[in-house]
N, C-alpha and C positions, 0 to 999 in steps of 0.2 A: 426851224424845226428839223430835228435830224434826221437825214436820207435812212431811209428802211433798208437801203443796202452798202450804204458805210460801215467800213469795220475798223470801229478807230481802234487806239494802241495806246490806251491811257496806262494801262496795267505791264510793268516788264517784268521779262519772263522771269521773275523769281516771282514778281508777285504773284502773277498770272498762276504760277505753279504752285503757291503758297495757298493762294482764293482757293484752288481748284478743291484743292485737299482737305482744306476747313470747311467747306460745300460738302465732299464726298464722304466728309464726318457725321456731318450735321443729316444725311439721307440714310449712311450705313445705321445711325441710330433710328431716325425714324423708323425704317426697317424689321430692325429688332425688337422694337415696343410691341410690332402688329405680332411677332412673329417667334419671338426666343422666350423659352422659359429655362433655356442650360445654356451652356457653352455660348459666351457672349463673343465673345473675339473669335470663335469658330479657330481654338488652338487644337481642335481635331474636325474630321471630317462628323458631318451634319446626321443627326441621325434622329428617327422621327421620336423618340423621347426627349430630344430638346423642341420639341417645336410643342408651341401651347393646345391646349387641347377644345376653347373654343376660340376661333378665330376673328378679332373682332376690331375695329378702327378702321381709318379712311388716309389711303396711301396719295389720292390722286395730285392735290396741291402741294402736297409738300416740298417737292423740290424748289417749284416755283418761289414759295414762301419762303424757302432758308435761299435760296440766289438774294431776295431780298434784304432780308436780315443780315445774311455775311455781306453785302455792299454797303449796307448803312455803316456796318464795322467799321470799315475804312475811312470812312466820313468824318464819322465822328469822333476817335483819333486823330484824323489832319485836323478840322478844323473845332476841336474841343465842343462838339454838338451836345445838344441836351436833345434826344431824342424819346419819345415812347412809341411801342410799335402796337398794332391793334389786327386781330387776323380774323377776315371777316369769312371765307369759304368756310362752312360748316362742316362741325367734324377736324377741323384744322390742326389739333393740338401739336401731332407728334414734331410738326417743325418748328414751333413755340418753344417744345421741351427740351429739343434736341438740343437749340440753340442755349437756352438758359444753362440746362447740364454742362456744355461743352464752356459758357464762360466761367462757371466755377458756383455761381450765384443758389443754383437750385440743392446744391451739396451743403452748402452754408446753413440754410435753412433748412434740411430734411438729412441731418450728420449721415443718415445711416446710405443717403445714396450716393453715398461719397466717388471723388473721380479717380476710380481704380477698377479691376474686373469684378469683384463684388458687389460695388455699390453699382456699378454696370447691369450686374443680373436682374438686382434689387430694381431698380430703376426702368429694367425690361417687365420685369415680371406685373410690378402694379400697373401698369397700362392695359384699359380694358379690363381689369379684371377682378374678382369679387373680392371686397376690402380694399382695393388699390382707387384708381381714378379713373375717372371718364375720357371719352377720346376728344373732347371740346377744352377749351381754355377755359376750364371750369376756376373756381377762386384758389383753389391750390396751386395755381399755375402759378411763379413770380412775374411778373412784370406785366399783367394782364387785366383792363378793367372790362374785356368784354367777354362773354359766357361761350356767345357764337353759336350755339347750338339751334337757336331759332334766327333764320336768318333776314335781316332788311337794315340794320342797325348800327353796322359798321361807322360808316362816315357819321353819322349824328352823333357816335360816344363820342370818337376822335375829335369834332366840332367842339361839343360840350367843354371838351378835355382842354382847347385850344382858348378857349376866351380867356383873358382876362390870366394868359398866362404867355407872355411878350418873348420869352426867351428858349417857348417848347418847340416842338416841331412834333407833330404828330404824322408818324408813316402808317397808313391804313389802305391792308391786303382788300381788295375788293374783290366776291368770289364773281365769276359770270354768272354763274345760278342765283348769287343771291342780289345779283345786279336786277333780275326781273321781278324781284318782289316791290309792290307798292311803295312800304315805306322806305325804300333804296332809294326807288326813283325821285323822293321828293325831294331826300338828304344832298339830291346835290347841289340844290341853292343854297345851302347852308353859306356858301361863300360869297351869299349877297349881303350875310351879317355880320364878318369878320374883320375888323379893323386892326388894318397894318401897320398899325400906331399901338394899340392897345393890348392887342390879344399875339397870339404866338400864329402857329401856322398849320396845314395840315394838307400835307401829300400823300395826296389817296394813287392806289399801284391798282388799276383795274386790271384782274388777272384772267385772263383769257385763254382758259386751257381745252376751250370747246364741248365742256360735257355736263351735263348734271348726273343722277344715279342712273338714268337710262335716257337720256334724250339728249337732244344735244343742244348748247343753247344760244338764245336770239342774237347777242349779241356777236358771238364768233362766227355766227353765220350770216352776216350781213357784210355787201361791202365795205372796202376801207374806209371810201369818200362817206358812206352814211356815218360808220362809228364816229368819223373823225369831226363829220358836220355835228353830229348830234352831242358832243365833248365839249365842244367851242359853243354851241349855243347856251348848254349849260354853263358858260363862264370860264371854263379852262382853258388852260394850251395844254394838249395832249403831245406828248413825244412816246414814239412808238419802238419799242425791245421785242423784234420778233424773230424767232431763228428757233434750232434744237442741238448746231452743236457746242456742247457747251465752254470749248475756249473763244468763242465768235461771243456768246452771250455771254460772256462773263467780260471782256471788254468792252461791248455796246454797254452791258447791263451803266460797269463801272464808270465811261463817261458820262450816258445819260443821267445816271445819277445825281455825277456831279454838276452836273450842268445845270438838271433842277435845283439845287439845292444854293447853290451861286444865286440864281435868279430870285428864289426865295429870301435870301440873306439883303441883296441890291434891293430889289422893290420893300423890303421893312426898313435898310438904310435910308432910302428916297424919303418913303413917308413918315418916317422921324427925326429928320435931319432936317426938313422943310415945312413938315404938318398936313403935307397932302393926303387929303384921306380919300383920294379917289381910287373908287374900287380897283384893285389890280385885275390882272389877268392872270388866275396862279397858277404855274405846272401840274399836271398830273404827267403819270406815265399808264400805257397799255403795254402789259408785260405778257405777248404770248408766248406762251411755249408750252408743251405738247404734256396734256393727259398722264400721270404716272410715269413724268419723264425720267430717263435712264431705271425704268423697270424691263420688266419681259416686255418683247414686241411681238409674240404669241404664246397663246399657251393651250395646247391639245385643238390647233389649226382656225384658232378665234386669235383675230387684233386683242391687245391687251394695250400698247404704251398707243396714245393718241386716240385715245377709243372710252367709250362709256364706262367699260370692265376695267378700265384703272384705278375708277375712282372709289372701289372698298380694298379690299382684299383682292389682289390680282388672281393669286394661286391658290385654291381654297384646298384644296386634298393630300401636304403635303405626309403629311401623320399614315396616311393608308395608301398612297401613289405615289411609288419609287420616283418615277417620271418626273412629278411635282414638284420633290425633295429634292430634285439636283437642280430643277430650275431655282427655289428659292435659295440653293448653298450659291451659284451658278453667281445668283442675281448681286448677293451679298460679299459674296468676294469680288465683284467687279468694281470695287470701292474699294478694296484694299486694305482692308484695316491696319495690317503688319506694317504700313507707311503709316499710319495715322494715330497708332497709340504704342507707349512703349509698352517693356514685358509687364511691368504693375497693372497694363490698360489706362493708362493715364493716358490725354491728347499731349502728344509732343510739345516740349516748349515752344521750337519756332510757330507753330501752330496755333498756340495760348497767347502767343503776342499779338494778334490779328484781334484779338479781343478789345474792347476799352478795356478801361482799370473801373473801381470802386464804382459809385455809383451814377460813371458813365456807363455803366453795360447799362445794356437795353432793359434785361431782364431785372435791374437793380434800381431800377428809374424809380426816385421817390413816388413821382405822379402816378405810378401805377401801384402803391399803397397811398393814396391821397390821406388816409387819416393823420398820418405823418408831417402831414404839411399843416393840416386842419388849426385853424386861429377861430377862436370866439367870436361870435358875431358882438361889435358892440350896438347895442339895443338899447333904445332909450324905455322909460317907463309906462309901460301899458295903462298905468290909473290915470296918467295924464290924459289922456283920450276918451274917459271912459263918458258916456251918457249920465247925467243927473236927473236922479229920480226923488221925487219927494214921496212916492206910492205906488205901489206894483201895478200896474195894468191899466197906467193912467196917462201913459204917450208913447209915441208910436216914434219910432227908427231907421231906419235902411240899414242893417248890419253891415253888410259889406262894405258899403260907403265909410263907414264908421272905422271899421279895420285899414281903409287904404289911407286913411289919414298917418295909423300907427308904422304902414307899410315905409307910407313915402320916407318918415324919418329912417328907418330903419335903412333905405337905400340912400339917402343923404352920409348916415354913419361911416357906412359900408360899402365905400364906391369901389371897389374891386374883389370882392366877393359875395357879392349877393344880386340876385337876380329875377326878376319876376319871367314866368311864361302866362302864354296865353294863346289861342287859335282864332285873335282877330276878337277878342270878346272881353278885352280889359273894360272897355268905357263900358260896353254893353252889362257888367257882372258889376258896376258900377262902381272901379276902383281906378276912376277917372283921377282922382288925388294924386296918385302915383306919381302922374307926369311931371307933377310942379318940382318932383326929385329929380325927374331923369324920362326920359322920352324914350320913344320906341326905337330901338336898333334898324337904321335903315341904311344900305350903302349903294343899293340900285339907284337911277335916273329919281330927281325930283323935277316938280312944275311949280310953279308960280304959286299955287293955287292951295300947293303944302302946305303953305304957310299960315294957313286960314282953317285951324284945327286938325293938320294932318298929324299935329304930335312924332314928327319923325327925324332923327338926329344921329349922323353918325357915330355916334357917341354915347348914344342911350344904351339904357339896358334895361331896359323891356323888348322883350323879345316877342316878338307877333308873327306868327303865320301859319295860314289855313293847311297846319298838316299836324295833329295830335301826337301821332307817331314822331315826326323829327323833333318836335319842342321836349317830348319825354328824354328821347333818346339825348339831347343836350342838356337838359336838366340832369340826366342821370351821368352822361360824360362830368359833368360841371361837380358834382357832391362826391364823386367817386376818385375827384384831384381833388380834394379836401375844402369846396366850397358851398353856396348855402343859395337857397331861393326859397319860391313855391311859386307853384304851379296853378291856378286857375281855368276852370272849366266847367262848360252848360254838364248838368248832370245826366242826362239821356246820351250822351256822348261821350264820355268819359269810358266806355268800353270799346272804344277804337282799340284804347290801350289796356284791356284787360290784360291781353299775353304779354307785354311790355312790364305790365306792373308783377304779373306772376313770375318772369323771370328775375326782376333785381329781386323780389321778394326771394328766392330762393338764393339768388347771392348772398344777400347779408345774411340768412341764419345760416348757412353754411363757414362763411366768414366769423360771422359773432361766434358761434358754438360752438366750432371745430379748431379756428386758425389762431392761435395766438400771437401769431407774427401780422397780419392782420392790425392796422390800428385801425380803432373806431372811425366810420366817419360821419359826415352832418346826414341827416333827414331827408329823404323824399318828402315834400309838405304838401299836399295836393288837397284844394279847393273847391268842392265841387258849388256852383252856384246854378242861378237860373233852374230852380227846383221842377220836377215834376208837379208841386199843385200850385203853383202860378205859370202855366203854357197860355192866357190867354186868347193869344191871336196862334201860336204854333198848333194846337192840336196833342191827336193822341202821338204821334211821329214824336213829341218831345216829352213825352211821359215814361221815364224809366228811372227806378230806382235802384236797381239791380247789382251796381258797382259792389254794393255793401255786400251782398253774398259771394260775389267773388272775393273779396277780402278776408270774410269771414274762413273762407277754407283754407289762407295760411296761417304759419306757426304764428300764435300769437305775441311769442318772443321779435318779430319783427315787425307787427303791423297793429294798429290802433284807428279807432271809427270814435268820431268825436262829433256829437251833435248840439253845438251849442243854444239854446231857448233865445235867447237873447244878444243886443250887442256888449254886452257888457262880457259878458261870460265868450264869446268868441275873441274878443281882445284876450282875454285869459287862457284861452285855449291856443290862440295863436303865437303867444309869447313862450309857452310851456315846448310850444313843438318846435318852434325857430331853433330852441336852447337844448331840444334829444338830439341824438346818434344811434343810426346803425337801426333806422324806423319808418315805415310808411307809414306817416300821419293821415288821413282822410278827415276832412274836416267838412261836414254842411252845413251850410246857411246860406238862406237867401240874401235875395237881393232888395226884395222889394219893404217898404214899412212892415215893421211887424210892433207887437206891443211889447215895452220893454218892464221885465219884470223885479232885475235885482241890482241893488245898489253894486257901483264895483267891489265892495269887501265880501259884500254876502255874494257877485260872480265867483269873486276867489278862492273863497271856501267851498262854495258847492261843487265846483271844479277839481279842487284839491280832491274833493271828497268822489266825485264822477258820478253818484247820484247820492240822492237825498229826501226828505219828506220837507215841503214846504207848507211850513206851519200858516204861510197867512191866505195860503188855497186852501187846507185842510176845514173839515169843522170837528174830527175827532176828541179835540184837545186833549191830546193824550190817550185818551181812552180808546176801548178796545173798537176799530171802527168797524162799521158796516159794508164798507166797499174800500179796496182799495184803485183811487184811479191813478193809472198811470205814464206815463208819456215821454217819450224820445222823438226830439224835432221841432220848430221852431211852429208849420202848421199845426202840428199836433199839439203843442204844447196849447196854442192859444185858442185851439175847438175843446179843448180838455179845460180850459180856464171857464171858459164859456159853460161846458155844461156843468162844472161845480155851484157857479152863480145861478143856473136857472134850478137846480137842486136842491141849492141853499133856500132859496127863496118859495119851492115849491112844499117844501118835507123841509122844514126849518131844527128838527129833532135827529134827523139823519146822518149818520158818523160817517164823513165821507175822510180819507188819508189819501192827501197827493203827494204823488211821487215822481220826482222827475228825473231822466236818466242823461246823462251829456255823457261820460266815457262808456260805449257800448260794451265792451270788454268786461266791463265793471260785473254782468250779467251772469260771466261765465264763472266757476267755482274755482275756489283758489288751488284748487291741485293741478288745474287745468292751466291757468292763469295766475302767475306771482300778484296780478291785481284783479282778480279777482276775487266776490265776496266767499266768506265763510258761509256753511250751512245758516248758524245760527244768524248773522247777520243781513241773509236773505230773509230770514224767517221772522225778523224784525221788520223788516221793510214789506212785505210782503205778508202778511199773517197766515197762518196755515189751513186755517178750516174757513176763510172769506173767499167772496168772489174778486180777481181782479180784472182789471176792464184796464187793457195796456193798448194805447192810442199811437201809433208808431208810422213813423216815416217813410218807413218802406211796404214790403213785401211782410207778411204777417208771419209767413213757415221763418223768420228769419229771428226773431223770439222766441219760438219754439226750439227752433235750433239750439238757441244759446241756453236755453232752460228749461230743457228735456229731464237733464238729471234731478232736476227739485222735487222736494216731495208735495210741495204745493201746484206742480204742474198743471194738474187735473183740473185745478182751478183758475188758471191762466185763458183768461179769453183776448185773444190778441185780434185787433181792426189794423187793416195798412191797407195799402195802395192793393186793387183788386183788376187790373188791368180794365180800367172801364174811365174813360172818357172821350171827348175832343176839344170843342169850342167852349168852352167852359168858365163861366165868373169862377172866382173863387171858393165862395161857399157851394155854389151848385156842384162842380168837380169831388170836395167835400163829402157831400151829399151823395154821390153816384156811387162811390167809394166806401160809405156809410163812415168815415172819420167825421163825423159832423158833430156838432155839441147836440145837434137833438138826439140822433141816432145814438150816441156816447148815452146819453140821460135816458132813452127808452132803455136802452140794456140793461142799467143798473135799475132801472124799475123791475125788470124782468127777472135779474137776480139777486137779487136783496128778499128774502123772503116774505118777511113782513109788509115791502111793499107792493107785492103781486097781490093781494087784493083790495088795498085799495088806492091802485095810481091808475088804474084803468081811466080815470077823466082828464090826468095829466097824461096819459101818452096819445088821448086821442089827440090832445092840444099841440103835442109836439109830430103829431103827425100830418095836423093842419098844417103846422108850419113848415113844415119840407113841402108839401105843397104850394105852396102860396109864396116860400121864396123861388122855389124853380122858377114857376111860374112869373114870376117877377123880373126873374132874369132873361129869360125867353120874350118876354113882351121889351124890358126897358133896357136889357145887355149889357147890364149892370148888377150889381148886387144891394142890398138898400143899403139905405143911406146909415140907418140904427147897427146894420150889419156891420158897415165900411167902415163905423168910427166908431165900434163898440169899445167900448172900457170897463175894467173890472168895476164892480159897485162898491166893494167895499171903501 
């Protein structure tokens, strides 16, 4: 480990002199973004009409960040690196920017910010500012797959980014503030899953500048011996870059660097040259140095550089406070531009050589457009798989089960781009099948005992572990380098990662809609199982539907809610989304047997279609019905099958139209939605002066949502999940809920008009029976047997 007070001498003084200056480029510009709307090169003295008029962005990491960046430079030049870099301190951009502008790459793609003093000013001006860009590595950024704006996520993209990609090396800025969020902490085992044989690498820069927006934080203020204990027991070898002046850190910086990166290279030679897949010990670095370094080190008799006030806006009053204005002219000429750009404002040639070339720049790295890289999954044929049915409602399935048969091939096809997650709950969601493809990613300590069901292989790729948070954030690394998975998860928990999913969400419409250099990439595919009305033995703690409403508030250009009734039609559903781009797919179904209702041709149409009337639940035949019932969800679907049968049989004259909904989206109007229905073809489905009684999976206001604008709204009675259960059989939970087929059948007795006077002896009967099954289940903790194997009659 390198002594904290060695100053080695890797860099000679041209280089040294060379680093300093492409450094002092890459900070004069950060500078200017927070701070110039005129005179970029400051070819006259500063004057408060050049300074922007609101003040806005985050100064404090940036230097830190570009010391890092210009050393990878060098790197990756000697030894022809394929690098991508990932900046996780929040707010981080301007040294993202700085650097991509200064290797040429951001000018390519944006002509007008071209490397001269105009496209200089251009390129000041849009930062922070209205119609320009934000101060995060938002998806305009080149060379960037993470947003960074919310912060825990860093190391998990860079992971993501690293599997199954042997030849990368992922550098990922870690902020100290956003080192104390949760999902930070958990991302650092991610290098218990990383095979040094298989996958590429990933040197995380924990940056330790001591501050957050006003506090200071945990880890810079703890001993050395802790940080260093607590690094190692995570799995690393931490080597430590601590200093402020910056010709001392920019040699330490350039050794330690190299030194990682050697180590790196040797332990992937070892285990591929021999097949040792024993976990390594891989470098990190802690890179301290000081808060808004080489900023003001006061300003009006307040700390500013190593202090909390670096980390926005140091000088906030230059525009109205003489005093201000010479500090931030003071600050900006202490970089020296006049060395740094010639009279065009161009960076100096010697200076542009420190760069890679083509799409060695950092900011030019395909993997940071992964759709560029993006290959087809090969997919074998969903109808192969599919359930045989001789008759709708007449055997019973385990969806899920059914799907991991289709998955495993699918990861047999695809052994290096495709990937299942999970949080410890594959067998439990019951896509135990998988394995026979490919086993769980494991590279910590095994027992004897593994061997006896543990399903663990360092070689697998199923990826298991108890943190929602890191398996997103590598699933999201993993599609965003142009490769493919999904995602499985209990549904009451699937909002660990509601912020997680809100933010890719706004990356790809921003991407899809705005970026045309942007190439498509594969799907977020996410699986929610283990539903809310089979919790069992869990209680009310595992009853949450709610994911869907968070989905529902983004653009629906990026995200889709897919409810498939059956297994057949979830094969169908599941093959459709493997095969998008540029999509949060949300897909439910259970786990447990459910009734299966459609052949695989009639899944595949109805799917195509996203909803439908099923003619052989209906008894309208054609004609104008009396009810229309309706239903999204696989419980829903089959309490809503239930009460057409007792309907049928009760009121044999009764014009009942079933309608069943699998693409939610389907609901919303097509102005709203490119797939969504037309008025009139609402109004076919749906009749306009009938009652409908829509039986739904979730939360009820969440139909309403989608089909507010109809003008049959008023007639829309929607039943969902009403926050009321715990210990609960199936049907009883049902029942508390009122999704039940009796409670479904009393309502349409209620609004059908004709038969409110005379169903009065049929709903006392079905009132009996919500009694009498409770009751059934309360004494025998079960639900009956007539319940448990019902089957359509027809």
């Amino acid at each position: 480990m390198a002594d904290r007070t060695e100053v080695p001498t890797t860099l000679s003084i041209e280089e040294l002199r060379k680093t300093d200056a492409y450094w002092r480029a890459c900070n004069y510009l950060s500078v200017g973004m927070i701070y110039l709307r005129a005179n970029p090169l400051l070819r006259e003295a500063l004057k408060p009409e050049h300074i922007k008029n609101r003040l806005l962005g985050h100064w404090g990491s940036d230097p830190g960040q570009s010391l890092i960046w210009v050393h990878l430079n060098r790197l990756i030049r000697k030894y022809d690196l394929n690098v991508m870099y990932i900046s996780g301190p929040g707010h981080g951009a301007p040294a993202t920017l700085a650097n991509c502008y200064l290797e040429g790459h951001y000018s390519e793609i944006y002509p007008d910010k071209s490397c001269d003093e105009a496209g200089m000013l251009k390129f000041f001006r849009q930062f922070s500012f209205p119609g320009g860009i934000g101060s995060h590595c938002t998806p305009e950024t080149p060379g960037s797959i993470h947003e960074g704006g919310e912060l825990g996520y860093s190391i998990s993209h860079a992971y993501g980014a690293a599997f199954d990609n042997p030849d990368l090396i992922v550098a990922v800025a870690v902020g100290d503030g956003e080192a104390e969020t949760g999902p930070l902490a958990t991302s650092w085992h991610s290098n218990k899953f990383l095979n040094p044989i298989r996958d590429g690498a990933v040197l995380p820069v924990l940056h330790l500048n001591g501050y957050k927006i006003a506090n200071p934080t945990i880890l810079a203020r703890i001993p050395h011996e802790e940080l260093e204990a607590l690094l190692i027991g995570y799995g690393h070898k931490p080597y430590f870059v601590e200093g402020s002046d910056p010709a001392v850190m920019h040699q330490t910086m350039a050794s330690t660097l190299e030194q990682c990166i050697l180590e790196i290279r040797s332990l992937q030679h070892h285990a591929r040259s021999t097949g040792d897949t024993t976990r390594p010990r891989w470098p990190m670095i802690v890179l301290r140095s000081p808060k808004g370094w080489t900023g003001p080190k006061e300003v009006d008799g307040h700390k500013v550089e190593d202090f909390w006030r670096a980390h926005q806006v140091p000088v906030l009053d230059p525009v109205t406070n003489k005093r201000s204005l010479k500090i931030v002219e003071d600050w900006m000429r202490s970089y020296k531009p006049e060395e740094l750009f010639d009279a065009n404002g161009t960076l100096l040639a010697e200076l542009r050589e420190l760069a890679p070339s083509g799409s060695r720049r950092i900011s030019a790295n395909p993997h940071a457009n992964g759709g560029l890289l993006r290959k087809e999954l090969e997919l074998p044929d969903f109808r192969d798989y599919a359930v045989k049915l001789k008759a709708p409602g007449a055997i019973y399935a385990p969806p899920t089960d059914v799907l991991a048969h289709f998955l495993a091939e699918v990861m047999r096809r695809n052994m290096n781009s495709f990937r299942v997650f999970g949080p410890d709950e594959t067998a439990s969601n019951r896509l135990t099948a998988i394995y026979a493809a490919s086993k769980k990613t494991w590279l910590a300590e095994y027992k004897p005992e593994d061997a006896d069901g543990g399903e663990l292989d360092v070689f697998g790729r199923v990826m298991e572990m108890l943190s929602e948070h890191t398996l997103e954030g590598w699933f999201e690394g993993y599609v965003l380098t142009g490769r493919h998975g999904l995602f499985s998860t209990y549904e009451a928990f699937v909002h660990i990662i509601d912020s997680m999913f809100n933010q890719h969400a706004k990356w790809l419409e921003k991407s899809k809609k705005e970026l045309n250099w942007r190439a498509p990439v594969p799907s977020i595919n996410i699986l929610i199982t283990s539903l809310v009305w089979r919790q069992d033995h869990n209680g009310f703690t595992h009853q949450d539907p709610g994911f869907l409403d968070v989905v529902t508030n983004k653009s629906p250009e990026v995200v889709r809610i897919y409810l498939p009734p059956d297994a057949n039609c979830l094969l169908s559903v599941a093959d459709h989304c493997l095969r998008s781009r540029d999509y949060v797919n949300v897909i439910v179904a259970d786990k447990q047997d459910h009734l299966q209702y459609l052949t695989m041709e009639e899944a595949i149409t109805h799917c195509t279609k996203g909803i439908g009337i099923w003619d052989w639940a209906s008894t309208d035949n054609g004609a104008e019905p009396d009810v229309v019932l309706a239903c999204a969800g696989d419980i829903a679907t089959m309490e809503s099958v239930a009460a057409v049968a007792i309907l049928k049989e009760r009121f044999p004259d009764l014009k009942i139209r079933f309608v069943n909904v699998v693409d939610l989206f389907r609901l919303m109007p097509e102005s709203e939605h490119p797939h969504g229905l037309s008025d009139r073809d609402f109004d076919s489905l749906f009749t306009a002066d009938k009652p409908v009684i829509f039986n739904f999976h979730s939360y009820a206001s969440l139909i309403h949502k989608l089909s507010y604008r109809r003008k049959n709204h008023d007639n829309i009675h929607v039943r969902g999940y009403k926050e009321k259960g715990n210990i609960n059989t199936p049907l009883e939970l049902a029942i508390l809920n009122q999704v039940d087929r009796f409670d479904l059948a009393i309502d349409v007795i209620d609004r059908v008009p004709r038969l409110q006077p005379i169903g009065g002896h049929v709903k006392e009967w079905l009132k009996d029976q919500i009694i009498e099954t409770v009751n059934y289940a309360h004494a025998e903790g079960i639900d009956k047997e007539e319940i448990r194997n019902w089957k359509w009659p027809g």
